[in-house]
SEFI-511820 format. One record per atom (N, C-alpha, C, O): residue in one letter; x, y, z. Coordinates in steps of 0.05 Angstrom, whole numbers, plus 5000, padded with zeros to 4 digits. Example, Ala and Ser with C-alpha at 12.3 -4.5 7.8 and 13.67 -1.06 7.14 Angstrom:
BEGIN
A526448865156
A524649105156
A526449345156
A528549345169
S525749555142
S527349795143
S525850015157
S526850235161
END
This chain:
BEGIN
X465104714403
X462604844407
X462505104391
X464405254392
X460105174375
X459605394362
X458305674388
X457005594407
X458905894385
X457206004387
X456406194366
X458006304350
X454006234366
X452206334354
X450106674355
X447606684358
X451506864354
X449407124358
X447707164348
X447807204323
X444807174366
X442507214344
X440807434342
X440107544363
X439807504322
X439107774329
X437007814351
X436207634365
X436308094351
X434708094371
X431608024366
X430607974344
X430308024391
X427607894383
X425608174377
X425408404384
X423807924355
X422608104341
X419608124358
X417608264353
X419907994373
X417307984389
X417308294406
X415708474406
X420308234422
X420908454442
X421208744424
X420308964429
X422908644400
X423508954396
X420609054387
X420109264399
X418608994371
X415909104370
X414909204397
X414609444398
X414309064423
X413609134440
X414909414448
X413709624452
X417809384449
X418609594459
X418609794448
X418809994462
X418109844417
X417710074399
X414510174403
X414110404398
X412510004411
X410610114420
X411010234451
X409810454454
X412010164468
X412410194494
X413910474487
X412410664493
X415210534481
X417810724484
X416010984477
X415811174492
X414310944446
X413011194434
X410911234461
X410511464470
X410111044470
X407011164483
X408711364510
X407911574520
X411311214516
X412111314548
X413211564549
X414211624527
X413411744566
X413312004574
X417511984575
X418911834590
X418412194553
X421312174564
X421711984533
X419911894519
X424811974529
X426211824508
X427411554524
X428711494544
X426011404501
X427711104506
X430611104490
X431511254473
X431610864505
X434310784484
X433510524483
X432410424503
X433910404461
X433210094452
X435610014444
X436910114425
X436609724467
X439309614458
X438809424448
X437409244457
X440509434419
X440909174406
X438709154395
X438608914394
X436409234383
X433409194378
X434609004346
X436809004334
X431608844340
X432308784315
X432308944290
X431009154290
X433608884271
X434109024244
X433408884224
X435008764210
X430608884219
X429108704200
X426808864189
X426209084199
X425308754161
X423708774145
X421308954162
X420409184158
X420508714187
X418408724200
X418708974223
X416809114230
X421009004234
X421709274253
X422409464237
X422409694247
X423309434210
X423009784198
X421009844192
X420410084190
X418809614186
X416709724183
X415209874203
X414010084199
X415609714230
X414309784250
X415410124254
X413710294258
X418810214253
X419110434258
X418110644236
X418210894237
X417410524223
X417510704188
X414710824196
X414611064197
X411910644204
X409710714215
X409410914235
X407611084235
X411310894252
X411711064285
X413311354260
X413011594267
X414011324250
X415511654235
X413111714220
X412811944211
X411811574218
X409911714194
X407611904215
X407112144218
X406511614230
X405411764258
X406812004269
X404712104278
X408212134275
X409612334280
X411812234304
X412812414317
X412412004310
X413911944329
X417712024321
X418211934299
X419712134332
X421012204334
X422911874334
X422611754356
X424211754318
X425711464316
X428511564299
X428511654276
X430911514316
X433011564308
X434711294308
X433311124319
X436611214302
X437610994299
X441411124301
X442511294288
X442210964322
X444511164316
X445610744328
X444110594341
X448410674318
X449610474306
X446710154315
X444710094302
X447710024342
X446909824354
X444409924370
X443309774386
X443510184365
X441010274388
X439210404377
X439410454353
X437210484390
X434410664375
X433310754393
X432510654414
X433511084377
X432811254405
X429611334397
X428611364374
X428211354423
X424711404406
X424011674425
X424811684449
X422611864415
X421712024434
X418212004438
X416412084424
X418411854470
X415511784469
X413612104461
X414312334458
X411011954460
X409612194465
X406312044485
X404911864476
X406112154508
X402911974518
X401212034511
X399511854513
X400212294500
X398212524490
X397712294455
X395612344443
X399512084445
X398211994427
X400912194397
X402612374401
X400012054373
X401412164345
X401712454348
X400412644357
X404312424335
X403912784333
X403012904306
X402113124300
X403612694290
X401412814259
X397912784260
X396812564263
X396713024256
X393512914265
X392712824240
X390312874236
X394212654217
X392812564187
X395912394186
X398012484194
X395412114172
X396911994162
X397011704150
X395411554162
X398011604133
X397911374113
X399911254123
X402211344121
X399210934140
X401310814147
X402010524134
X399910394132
X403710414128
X403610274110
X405009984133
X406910064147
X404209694138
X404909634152
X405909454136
X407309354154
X406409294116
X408809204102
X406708834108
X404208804109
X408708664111
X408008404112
X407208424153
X406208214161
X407708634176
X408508504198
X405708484209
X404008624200
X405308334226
X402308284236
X402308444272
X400308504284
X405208464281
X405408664295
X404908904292
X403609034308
X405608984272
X405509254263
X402409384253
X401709614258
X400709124236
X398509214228
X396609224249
X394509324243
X396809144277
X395809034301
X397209264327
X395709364344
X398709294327
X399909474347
X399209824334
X398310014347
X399809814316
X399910124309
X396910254308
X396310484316
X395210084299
X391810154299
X391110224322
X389310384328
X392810074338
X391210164367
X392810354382
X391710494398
X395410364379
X397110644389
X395110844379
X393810984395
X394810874354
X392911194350
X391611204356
X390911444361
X389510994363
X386810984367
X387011194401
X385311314413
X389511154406
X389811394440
X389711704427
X389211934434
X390411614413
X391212044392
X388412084388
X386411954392
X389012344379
X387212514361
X387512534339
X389612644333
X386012474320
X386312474293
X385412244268
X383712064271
X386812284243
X384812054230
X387311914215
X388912004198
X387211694224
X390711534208
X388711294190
X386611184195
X390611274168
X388511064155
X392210824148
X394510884142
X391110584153
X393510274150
X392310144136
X389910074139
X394510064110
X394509824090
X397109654100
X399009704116
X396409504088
X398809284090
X399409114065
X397709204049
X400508974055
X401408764037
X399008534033
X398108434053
X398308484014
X396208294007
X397608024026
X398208224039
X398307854036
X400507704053
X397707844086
X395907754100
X399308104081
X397908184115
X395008244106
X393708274127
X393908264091
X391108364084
X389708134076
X388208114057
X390308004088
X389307604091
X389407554111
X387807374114
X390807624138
X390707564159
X388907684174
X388307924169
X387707524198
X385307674217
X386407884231
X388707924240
X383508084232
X383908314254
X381308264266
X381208404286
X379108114263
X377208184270
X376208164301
X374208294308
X377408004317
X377308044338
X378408304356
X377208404374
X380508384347
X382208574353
X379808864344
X378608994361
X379508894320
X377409214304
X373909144323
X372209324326
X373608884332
X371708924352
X371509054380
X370109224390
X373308934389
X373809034418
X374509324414
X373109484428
X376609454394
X377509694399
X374509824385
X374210054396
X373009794373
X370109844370
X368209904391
X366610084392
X368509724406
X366409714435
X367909844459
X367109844483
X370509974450
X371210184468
X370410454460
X370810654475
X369610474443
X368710734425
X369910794400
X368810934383
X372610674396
X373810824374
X372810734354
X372210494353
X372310964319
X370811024301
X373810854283
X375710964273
X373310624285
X375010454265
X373710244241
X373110004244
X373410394216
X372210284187
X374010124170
X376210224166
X373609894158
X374209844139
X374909874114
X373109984102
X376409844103
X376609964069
X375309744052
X373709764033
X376109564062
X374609364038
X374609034049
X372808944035
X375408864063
X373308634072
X373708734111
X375308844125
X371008604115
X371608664151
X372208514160
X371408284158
X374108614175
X376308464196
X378608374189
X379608164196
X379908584170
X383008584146
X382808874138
X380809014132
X384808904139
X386709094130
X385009234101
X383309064094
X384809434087
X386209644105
X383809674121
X381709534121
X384809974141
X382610034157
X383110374165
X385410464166
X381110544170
X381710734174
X380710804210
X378510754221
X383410944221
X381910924250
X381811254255
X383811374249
X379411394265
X378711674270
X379111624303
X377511524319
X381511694306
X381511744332
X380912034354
X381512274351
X379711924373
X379512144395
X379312034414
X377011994421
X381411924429
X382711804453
X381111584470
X378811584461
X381311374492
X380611254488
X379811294517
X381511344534
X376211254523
X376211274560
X377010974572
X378510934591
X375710784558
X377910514579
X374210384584
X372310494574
X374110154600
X371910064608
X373609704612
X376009654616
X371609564608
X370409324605
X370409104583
X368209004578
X372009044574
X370908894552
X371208584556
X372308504576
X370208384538
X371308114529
X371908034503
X370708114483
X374407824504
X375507804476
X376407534478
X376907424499
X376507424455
X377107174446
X379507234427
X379307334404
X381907144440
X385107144436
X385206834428
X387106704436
X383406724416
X383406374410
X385206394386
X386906224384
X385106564369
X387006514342
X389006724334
X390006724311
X389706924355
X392407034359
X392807184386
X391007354390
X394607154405
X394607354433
X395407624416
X394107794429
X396307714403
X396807934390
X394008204397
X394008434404
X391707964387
X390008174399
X390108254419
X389908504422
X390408124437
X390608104475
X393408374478
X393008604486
X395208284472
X396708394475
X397208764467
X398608934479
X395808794446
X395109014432
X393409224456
X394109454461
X391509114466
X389909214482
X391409304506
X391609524516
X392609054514
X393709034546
X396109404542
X396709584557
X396509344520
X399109594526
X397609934511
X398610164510
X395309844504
X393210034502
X392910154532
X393310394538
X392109964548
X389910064571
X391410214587
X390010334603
X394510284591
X395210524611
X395110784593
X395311004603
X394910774576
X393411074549
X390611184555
X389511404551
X389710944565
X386811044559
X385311204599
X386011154622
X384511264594
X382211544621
X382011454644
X382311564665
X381111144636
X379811014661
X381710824668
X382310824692
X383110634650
X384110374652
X382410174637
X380410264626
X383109844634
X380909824623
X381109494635
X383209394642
X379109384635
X379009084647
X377608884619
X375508864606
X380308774621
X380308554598
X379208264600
X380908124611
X377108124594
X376907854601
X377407684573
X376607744550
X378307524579
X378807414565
X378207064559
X379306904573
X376106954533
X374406704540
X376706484531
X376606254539
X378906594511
X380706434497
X383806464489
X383906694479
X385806384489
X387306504494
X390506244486
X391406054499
X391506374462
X393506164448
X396306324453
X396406564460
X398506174450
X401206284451
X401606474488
X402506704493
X400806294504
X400906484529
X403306634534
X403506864542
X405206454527
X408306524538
X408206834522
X409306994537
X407506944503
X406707204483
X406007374509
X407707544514
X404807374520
X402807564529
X404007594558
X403407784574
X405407434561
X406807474594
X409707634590
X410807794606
X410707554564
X412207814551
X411508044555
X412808204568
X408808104543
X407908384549
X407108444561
X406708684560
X406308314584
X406308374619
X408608444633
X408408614650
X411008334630
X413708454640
X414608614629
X416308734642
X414108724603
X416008874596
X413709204597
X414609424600
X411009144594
X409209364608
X410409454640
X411109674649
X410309234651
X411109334679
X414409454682
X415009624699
X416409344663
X418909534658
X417909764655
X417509874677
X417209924633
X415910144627
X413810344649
X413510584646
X412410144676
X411710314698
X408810244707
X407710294728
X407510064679
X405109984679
X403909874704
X405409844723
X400909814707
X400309704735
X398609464723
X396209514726
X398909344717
X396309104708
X396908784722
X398808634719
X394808764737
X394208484751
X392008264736
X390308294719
X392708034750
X390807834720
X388707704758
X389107694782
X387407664744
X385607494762
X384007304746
X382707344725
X384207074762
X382706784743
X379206784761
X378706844785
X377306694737
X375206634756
X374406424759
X376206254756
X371606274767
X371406054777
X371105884754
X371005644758
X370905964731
X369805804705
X373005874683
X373205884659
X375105924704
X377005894687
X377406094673
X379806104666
X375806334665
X375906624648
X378806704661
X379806624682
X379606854645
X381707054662
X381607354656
X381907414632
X381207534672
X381107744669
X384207924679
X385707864697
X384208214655
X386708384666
X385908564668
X383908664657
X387908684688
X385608904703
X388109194708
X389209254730
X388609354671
X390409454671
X389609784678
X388009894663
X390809934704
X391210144712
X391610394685
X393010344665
X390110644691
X392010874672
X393610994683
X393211224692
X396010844683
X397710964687
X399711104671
X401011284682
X400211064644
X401911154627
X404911004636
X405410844653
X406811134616
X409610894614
X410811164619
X409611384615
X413511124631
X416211204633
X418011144613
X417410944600
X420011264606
X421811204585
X424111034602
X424211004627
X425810944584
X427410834600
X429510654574
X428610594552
X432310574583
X434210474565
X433410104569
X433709994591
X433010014556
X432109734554
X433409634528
X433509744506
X434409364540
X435509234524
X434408884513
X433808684527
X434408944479
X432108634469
X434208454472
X436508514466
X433608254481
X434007924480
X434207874454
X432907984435
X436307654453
X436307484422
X434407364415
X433607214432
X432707354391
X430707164383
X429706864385
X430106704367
X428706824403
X428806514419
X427306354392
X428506144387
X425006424373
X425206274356
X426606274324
X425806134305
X428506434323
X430206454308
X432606234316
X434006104300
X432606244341
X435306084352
X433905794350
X435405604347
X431105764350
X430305444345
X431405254319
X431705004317
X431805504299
X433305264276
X436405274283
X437505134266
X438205374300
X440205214302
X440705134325
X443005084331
X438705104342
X438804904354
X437504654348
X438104464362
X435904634331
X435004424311
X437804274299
X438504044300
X439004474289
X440804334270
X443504224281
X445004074268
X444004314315
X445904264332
X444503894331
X445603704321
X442203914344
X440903694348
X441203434336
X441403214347
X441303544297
X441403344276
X444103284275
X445203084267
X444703454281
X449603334271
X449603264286
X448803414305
X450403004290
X452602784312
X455402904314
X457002944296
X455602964346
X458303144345
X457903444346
X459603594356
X455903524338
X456003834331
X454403904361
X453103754376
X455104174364
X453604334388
X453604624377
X454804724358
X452004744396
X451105104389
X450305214421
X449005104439
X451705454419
X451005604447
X449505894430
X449806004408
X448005944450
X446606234436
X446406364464
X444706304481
X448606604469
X449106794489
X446706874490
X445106844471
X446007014519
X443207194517
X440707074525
X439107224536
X440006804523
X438006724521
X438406464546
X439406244544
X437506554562
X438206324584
X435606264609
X433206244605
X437206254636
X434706174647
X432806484655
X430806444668
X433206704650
X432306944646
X430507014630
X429107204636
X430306914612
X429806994584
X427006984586
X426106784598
X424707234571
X421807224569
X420907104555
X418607044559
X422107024533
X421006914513
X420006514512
X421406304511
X417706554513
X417006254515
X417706164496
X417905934504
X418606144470
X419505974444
X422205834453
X423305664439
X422905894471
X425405794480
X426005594500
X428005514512
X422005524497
X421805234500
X422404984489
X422804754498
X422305124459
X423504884439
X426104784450
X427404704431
X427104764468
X429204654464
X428504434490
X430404274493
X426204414509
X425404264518
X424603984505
X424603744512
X423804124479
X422403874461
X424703754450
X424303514445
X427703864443
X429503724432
X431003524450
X432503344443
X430203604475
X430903424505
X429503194501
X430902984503
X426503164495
X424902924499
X425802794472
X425302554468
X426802914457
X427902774435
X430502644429
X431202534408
X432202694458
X434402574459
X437002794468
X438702784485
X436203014444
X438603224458
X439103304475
X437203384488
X442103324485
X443603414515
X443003784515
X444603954507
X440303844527
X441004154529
X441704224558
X441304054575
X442804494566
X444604664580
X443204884579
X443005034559
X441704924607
X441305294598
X442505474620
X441205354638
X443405604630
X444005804643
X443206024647
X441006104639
X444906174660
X443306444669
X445206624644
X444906864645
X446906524626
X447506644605
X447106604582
X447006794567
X446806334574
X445506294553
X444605984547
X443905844566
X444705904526
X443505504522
X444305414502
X444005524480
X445905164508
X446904944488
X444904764492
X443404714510
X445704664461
X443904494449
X447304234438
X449304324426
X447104024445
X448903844438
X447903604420
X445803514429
X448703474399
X447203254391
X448003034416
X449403094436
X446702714409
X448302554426
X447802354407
X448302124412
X446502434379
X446302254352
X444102004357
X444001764350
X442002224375
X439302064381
X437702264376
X437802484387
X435602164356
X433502274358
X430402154359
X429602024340
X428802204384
X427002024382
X423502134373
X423002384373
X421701964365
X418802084361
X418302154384
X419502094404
X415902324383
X414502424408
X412102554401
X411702634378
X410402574420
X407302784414
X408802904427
X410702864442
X406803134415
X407903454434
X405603644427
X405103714404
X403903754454
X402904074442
X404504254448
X405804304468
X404004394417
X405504604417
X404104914418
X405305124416
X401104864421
X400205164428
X401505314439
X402105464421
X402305394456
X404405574465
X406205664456
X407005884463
X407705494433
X410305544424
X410205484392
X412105354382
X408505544379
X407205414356
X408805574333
X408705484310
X410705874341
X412405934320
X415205694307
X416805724288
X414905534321
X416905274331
X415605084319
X416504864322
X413905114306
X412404824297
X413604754278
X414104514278
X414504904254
X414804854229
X418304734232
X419204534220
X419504874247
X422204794262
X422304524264
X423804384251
X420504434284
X420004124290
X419603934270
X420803724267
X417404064251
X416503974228
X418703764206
X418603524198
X420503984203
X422704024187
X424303804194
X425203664176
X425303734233
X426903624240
X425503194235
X426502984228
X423403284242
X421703044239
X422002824230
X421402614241
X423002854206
X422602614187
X425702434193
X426202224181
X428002584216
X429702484218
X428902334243
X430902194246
X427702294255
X426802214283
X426201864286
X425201774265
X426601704303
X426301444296
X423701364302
X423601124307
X421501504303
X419601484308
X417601744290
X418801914277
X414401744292
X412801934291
X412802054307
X412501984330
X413202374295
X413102604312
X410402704302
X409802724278
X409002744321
X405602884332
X406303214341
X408103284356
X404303384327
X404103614331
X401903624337
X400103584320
X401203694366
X398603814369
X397204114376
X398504324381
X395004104375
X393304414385
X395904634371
X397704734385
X395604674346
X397304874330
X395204964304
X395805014281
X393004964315
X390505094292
X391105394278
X390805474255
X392405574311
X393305824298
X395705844274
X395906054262
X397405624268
X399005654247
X397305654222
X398605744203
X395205594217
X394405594198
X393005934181
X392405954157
X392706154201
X392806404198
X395806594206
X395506784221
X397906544199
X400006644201
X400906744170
X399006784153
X402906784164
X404706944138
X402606784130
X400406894128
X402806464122
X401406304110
X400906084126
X401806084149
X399005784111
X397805634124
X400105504123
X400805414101
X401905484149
X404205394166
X404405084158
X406104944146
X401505034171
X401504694173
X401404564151
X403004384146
X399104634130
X399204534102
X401904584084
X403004464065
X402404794098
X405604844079
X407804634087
X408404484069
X408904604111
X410104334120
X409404124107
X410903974095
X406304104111
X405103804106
X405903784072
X406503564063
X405803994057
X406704014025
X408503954027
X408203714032
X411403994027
X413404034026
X414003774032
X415503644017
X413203694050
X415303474067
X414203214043
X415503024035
X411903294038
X411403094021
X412102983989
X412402773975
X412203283987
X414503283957
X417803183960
X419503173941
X418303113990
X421003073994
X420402763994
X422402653988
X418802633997
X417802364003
X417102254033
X416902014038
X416902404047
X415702394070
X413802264081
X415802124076
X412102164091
X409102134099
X408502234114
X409702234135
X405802374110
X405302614138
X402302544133
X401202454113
X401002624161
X398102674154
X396902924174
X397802924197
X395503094170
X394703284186
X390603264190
X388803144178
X390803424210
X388903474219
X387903814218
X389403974207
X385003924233
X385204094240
X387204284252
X388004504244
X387704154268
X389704274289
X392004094301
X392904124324
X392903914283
X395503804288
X397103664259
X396403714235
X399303494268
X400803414238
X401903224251
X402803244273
X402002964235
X404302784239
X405802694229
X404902564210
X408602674230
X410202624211
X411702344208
X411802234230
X412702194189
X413501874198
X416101854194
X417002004176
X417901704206
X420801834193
X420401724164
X418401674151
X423501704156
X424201734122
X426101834122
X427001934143
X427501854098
X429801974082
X428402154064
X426802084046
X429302464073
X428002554042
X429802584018
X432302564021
X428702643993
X430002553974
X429102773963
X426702823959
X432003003953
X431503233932
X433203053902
X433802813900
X433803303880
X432403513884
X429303623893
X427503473885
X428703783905
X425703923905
X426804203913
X428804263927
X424704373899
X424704643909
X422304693934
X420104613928
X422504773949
X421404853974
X418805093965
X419105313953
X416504983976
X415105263963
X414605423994
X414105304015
X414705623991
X416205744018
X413105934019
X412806024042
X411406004004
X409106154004
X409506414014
X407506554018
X412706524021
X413406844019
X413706754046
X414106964059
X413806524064
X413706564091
X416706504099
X417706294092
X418006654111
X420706674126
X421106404145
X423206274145
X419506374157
X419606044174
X420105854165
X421805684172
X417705844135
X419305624119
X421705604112
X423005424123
X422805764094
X425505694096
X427705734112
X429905634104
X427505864136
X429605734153
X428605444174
X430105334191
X426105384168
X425805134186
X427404914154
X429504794160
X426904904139
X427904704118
X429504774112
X430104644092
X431504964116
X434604924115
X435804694136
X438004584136
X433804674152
X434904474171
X435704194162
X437504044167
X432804184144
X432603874135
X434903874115
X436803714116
X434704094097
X437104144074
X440504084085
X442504064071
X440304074110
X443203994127
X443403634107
X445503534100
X441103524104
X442203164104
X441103174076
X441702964063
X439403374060
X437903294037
X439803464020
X439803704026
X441703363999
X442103493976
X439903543955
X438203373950
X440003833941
X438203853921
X436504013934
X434404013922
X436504193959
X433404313962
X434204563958
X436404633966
X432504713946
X432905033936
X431105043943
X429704843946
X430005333950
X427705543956
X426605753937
X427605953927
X424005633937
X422505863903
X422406203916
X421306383903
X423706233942
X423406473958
X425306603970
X424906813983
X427606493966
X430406473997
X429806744010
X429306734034
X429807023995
X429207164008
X427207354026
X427307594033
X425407174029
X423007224047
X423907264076
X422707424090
X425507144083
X427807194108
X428107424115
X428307454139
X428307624101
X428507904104
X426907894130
X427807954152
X424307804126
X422107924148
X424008024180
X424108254190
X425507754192
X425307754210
X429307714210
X430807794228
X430007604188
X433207544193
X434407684172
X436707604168
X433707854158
X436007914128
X439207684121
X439907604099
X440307644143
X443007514133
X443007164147
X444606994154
X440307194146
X439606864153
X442506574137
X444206414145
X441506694112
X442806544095
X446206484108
X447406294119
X447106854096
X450006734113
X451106544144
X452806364149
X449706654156
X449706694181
X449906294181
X452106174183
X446806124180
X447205904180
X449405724164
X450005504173
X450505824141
X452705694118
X454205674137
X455105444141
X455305894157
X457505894171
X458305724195
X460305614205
X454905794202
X454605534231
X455405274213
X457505174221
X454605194201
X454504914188
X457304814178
X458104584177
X458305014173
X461304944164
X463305064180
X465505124170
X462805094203
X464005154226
X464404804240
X462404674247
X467304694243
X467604504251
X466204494286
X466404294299
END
């Protein structure tokens, strides 16, 4: 049996780097991730005037609740969609005028649900140049709270942005919400708000809406420690899955764990694999079965391309469904799979909002066109386990979320 350390999650450590600056008192952040996408996120919080020290395995932040302590600043949010999404609305609690670009990559991706709502709370948030993308300039002067409704149909990010907004803001603020993808996301940021001191309750209505109904209370500081990356850990538990004989444990991530991606390994169950989870962590075992299956994956749709990847080994068609939001991510997720797999010789056919894959042998050489997206190539290193010949026109796009991706899996793999 392998085990496997994986970094920390990038879901959590964003949250908590927003959580920590807003809360009253210094956090300590254990284990946080050390990636592309979290230095950006801290690089933003320094520019804002937030106080971010880094001393070996931890990160110390000195909240502030009163909002930035620079009243002018240029924040640059790199490729992260956390970052271009979370930080707009931290200032939008300050005083002052912060203006965010991002990377042509992030300046393709939607805000526009997100620059509405924080609009119809009052804050004076403009465009630079197309609406509802990046950049954007936000004139902040704090936020009183109210009422709103939002459609979270093509990222909870928006949702989530807000929810850890509303103990900043005067009044509190009551969220309804008509749509709503990736839930397991957003219940993240319900526990780990309520770590921090938050008060927010959800109530469903009769037509199914759900409304949150978050208190101003402001955050506490406090020493919190991130979880391993549950969909980082999906490609080797993918690849446990594909070796006959082979297994992988990933400490950390067990029956505890917030992160809904770490469902995927439910789906490698209906597919044959022996998984194990505990209250310490989860093996993944092959048993040198792998079967087709439908599956929706809305909920867990960072995992799609994962699946994708494993697919074509399966003795049957594997069905992806309700995964429309991959198609606004780094890049269009699903067409990128559906490319790829097809240049390997694959047969796939997609839809709006799903993909199917048929088995096959794929057959390199082929170079992987990875479209700068980090998913891609660690979900097709997977397939690259049985396909000689696949190189990546990108390898290091990985940075985003893993920098030593590369090593890290060579080792699993050639680890008896």
């Amino acid at each position: 049996m392998t085990v496997i350390h994986i970094p920390g999650s990038k879901s959590v450590t964003a949250r908590a780097l927003f959580l920590a600056a807003a809360a009253e008192g210094t956090t300590t952040l254990l284990r946080p991730l050390v990636s592309d996408d979290t230095e950006g996120f801290a690089e933003g919080l320094a520019a804002l005037g937030y106080a971010v020290r880094r001393e070996g395995d931890a990160c110390h932040i000195e909240g502030r609740p009163a909002g930035p302590g620079a009243d002018s600043a240029d924040v640059y949010c790199r490729d992260g969609a956390t970052t271009a999404r979370f930080l707009p609305t931290l200032a939008a609690a300050g005083h002052g005028t912060y203006r965010f670009d991002a990377s042509a990559q992030m300046r393709r991706r939607p805000l526009g649900p997100l620059a509405t709502a924080l609009r119809e709370l009052g804050v004076d948030l403009r465009h630079g140049g197309q609406e509802g993308h990046h950049p954007l300039d936000v004139h902040a002067h704090g936020v009183k709270g109210g009422a709103l409704t939002l459609d979270a149909g093509q990222s909870s990010q928006y949702l989530t942005a807000l929810l850890m907004l509303g103990p900043l803001t005067a009044e509190g603020l009551d969220i309804t919400v008509t749509d709503l993808v990736s839930e397991p996301y957003v219940e993240i940021t319900l526990a780990m708000m309520r770590d921090f001191g938050a008060e927010v309750r959800e109530e469903r209505g009769p037509d199914g809406a759900r409304t949150y109904r978050v208190a101003p209370t402001g955050y506490r500081a406090r020493t919190y420690g991130v979880e391993p990356d549950a969909s980082t850990a999906s490609y080797f538990f993918a690849a446990a899955a594909l070796e006959p004989g082979r297994s992988v444990t990933v400490p950390g991530l067990g029956t505890g764990a917030l992160q809904g991606d770490l469902g995927f390994v439910d789906v490698l169950r209906r597919m044959g694999a022996d998984v194990d989870i505990t209250g310490t962590g989860t093996t993944v075992r092959s048993t040198g079965v792998l079967r087709g299956l439908t599956v929706n994956m809305r909920d867990i749709s960072d995992t799609m391309p994962t699946l994708a990847a494993l697919a074509p080994f399966a003795d049957g068609p594997v069905r992806i469904e309700d995964v429309a939001n991959t198609r606004v991510k780094e890049c269009d997720r699903l067409d990128a799979c559906a490319e790829n797999l097809r240049r390997l010789g694959i047969t796939v056919e997609t839809g709006p909002d799903w993909i199917e894959i048929h088995p096959g042998t794929p057959a390199g050489p082929v170079e992987i066109a990875t479209q700068g997206d980090h998913r891609i190539v660690m979900s097709f290193a997977v397939t690259a386990l049985r396909t000689p010949g696949i190189t990546f026109d990108d390898p290091g796009c990985v940075k985003k979320t893993f920098p030593d991706f590369h090593r890290v899996f060579d080792t699993f793999v050639h680890t008896p």
